[in-house]
C-alpha positions as CSV (number, residue, x, y, z in Angstrom):
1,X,-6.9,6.3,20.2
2,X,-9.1,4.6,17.8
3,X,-7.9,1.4,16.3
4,X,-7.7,2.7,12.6
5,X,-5.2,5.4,14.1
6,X,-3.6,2.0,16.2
7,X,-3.1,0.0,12.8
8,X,-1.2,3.3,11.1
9,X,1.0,3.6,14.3
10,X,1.8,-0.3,13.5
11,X,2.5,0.7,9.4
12,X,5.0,3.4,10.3
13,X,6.8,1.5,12.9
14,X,7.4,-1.4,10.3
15,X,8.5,1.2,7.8
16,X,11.1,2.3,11.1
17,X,12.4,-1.1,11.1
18,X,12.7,-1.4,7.6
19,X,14.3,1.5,7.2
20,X,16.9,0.3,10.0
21,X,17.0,-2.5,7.9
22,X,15.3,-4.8,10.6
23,X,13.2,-6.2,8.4
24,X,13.8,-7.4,4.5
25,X,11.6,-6.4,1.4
26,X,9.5,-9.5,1.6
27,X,9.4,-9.2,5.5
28,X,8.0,-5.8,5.3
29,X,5.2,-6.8,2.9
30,X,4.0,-10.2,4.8
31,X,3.8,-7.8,7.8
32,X,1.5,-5.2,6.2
33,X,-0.5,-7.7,5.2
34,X,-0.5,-9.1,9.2
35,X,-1.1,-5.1,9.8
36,X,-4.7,-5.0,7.5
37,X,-5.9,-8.7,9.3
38,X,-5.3,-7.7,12.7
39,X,-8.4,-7.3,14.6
40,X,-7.0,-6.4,18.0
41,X,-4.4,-3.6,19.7
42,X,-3.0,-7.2,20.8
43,X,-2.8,-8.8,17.5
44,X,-0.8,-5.3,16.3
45,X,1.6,-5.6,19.0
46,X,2.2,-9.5,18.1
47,X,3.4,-8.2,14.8
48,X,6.5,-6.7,16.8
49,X,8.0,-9.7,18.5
50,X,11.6,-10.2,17.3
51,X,12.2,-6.7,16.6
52,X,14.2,-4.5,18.6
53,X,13.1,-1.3,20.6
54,X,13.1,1.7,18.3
55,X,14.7,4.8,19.4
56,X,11.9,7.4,20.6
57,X,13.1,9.7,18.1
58,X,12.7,7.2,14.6
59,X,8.8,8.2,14.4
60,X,8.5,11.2,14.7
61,X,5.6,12.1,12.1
62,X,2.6,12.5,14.3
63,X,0.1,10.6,13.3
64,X,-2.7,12.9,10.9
65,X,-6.4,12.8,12.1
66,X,-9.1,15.2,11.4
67,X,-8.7,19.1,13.1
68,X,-11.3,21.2,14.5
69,X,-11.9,24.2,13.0
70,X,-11.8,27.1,15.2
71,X,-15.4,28.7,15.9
72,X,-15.8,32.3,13.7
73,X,-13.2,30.6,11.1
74,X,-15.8,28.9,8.9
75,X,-17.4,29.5,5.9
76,X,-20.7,28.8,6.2
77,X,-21.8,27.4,2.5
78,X,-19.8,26.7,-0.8
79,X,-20.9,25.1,-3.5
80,X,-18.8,22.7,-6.1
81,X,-19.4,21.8,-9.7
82,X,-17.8,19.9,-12.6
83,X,-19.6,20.2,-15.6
84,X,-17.7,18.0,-18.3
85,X,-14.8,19.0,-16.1
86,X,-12.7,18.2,-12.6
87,X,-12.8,20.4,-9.3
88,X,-10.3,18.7,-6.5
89,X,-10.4,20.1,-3.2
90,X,-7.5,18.6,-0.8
91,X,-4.9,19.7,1.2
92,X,-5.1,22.2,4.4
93,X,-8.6,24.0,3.4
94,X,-11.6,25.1,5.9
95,X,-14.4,22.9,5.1
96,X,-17.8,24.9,5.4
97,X,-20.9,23.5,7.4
98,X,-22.4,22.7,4.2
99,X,-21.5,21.7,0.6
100,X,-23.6,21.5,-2.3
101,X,-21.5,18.9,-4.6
102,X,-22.3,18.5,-8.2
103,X,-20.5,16.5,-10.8
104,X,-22.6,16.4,-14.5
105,X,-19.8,14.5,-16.7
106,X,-17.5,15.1,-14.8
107,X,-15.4,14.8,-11.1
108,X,-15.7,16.0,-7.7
109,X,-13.3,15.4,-5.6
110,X,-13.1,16.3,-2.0
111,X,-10.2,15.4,0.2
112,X,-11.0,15.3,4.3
113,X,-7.7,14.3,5.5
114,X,-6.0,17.6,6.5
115,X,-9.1,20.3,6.5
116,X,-10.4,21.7,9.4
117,X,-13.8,20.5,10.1
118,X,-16.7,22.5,12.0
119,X,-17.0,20.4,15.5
120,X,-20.8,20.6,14.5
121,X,-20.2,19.0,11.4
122,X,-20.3,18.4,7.8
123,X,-23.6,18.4,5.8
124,X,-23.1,17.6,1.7
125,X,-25.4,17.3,-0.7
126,X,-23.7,15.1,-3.7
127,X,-25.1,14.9,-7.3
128,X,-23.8,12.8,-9.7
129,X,-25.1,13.0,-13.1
130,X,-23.2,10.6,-15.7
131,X,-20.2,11.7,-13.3
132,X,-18.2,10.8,-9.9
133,X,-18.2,13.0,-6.5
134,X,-15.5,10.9,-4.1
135,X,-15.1,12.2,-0.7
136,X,-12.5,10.9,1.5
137,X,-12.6,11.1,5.2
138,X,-9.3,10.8,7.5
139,X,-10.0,7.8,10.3
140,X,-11.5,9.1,13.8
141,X,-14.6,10.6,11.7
142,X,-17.8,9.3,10.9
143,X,-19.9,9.6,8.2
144,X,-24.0,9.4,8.0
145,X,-24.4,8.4,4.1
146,X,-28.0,8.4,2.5
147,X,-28.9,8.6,-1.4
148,X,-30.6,7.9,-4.1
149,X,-29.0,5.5,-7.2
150,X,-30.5,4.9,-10.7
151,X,-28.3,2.8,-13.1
152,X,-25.0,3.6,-10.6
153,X,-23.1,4.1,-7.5
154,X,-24.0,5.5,-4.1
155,X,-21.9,4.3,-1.5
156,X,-20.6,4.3,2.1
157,X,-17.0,2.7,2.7
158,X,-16.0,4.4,5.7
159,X,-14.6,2.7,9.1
160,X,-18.2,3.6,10.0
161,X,-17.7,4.9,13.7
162,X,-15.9,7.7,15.1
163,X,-12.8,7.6,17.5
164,X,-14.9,9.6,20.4
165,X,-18.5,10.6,21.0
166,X,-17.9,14.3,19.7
167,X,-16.1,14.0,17.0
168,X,-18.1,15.8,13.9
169,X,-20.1,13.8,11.6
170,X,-20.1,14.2,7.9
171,X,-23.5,13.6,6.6
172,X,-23.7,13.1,2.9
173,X,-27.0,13.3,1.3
174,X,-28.0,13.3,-2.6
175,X,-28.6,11.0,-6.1
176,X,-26.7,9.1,-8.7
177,X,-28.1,9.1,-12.0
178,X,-25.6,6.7,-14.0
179,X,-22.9,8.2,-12.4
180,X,-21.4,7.3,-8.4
181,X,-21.0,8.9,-5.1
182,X,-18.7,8.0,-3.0
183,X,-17.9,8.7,0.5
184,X,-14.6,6.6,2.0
185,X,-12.1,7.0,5.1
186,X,-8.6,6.6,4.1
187,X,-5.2,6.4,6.0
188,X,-3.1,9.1,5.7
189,X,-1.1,9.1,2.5
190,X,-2.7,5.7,1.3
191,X,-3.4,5.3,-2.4
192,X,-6.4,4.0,-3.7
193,X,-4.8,0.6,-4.2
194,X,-4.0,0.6,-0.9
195,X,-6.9,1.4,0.3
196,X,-8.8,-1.4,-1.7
197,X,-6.2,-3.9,-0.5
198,X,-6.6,-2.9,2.8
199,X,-10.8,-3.3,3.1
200,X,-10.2,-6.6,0.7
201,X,-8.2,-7.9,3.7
202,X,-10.5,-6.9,6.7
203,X,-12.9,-8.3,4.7
């Protein structure tokens, strides 16, 4: 188990205790924020001392992480645009073996975090023209980011290496042109706010 997939395990235990009412409010919150500085399996399980045991059965969720698509299953190519406009693609969806993404005034968004993935990856092509493409990425995957920016954004805030040696990669490719790109790994359910919090804390 990677250690992004560690530190969620941590979050929903807390939430079990909290909602056993083994923690208070402010308890909870100076936790999480223990959670996002830990840099160690040992520092997570630190962050338990004082608690009681949990009963097998309070987390039962299991914990989300990317899926393999299954081989024949796939489409091979789709293409996205937003032209003054918004496409979102999130959810359970089959995620092709290549993308071409393009956002002029407008948004692409393209949520990783329950698709099925080709084991032989992801290749995207993002364009981003006065516009925003964001991809987000469940932990465990990792991403290969590479582009071009003039007057904007084109960047790569994912945990940066994958949870085993043959997990797929997700190789994003392209150009901003006053506009951004985007490509980020996010825990399951997290907000954006979250997420910021989180990478403000781990520095």
């Amino acid at each position: 188990m990677s250690f992004e997939l560690e530190r969620e395990r941590a979050v929903q235990a807390l939430c079990a205790h909290f909602a056993q009412d083994h923690l208070t409010t402010q308890e909870l919150e100076q936790r999480f924020e223990e959670v996002y500085r830990a840099s160690s399996p040992e520092e997570l399980r630190r962050l338990m001392t004082g608690l009681p045991v949990l009963a097998p059965t309070v987390v039962t969720t299991p914990l989300p992480t990317f899926a393999i698509a299954a081989s024949g299953g796939v489409p091979r190519e789709k293409r996205y645009l937003a032209l003054m406009g918004e496409v979102n693609r999130q959810g359970r969806w089959s995620v092709p073996a290549y993308m071409k993404v393009s956002a002029i005034m407008g948004t692409v968004r393209l949520d990783l975090r329950e698709a099925e993935v080709p084991a032989s990856g992801v290749d995207i092509d993002a364009t981003a023209v006065m516009g925003e493409v964001r991809i987000l990425l469940p932990p465990g995957l990792h991403a290969d980011v590479d582009g071009f920016a003039f007057m904007a954004e084109f960047s790569d805030r994912t945990a940066g290496t994958a949870s085993t040696l043959d997990a797929p990669s997700i190789r994003v490719r392209g150009s901003a042109v006053m506009g951004s790109v985007r490509v980020e790994t996010r825990l399951p359910k997290e907000s954006a706010l979250q997420a910021w919090k989180r990478r403000r804390l781990e520095g």
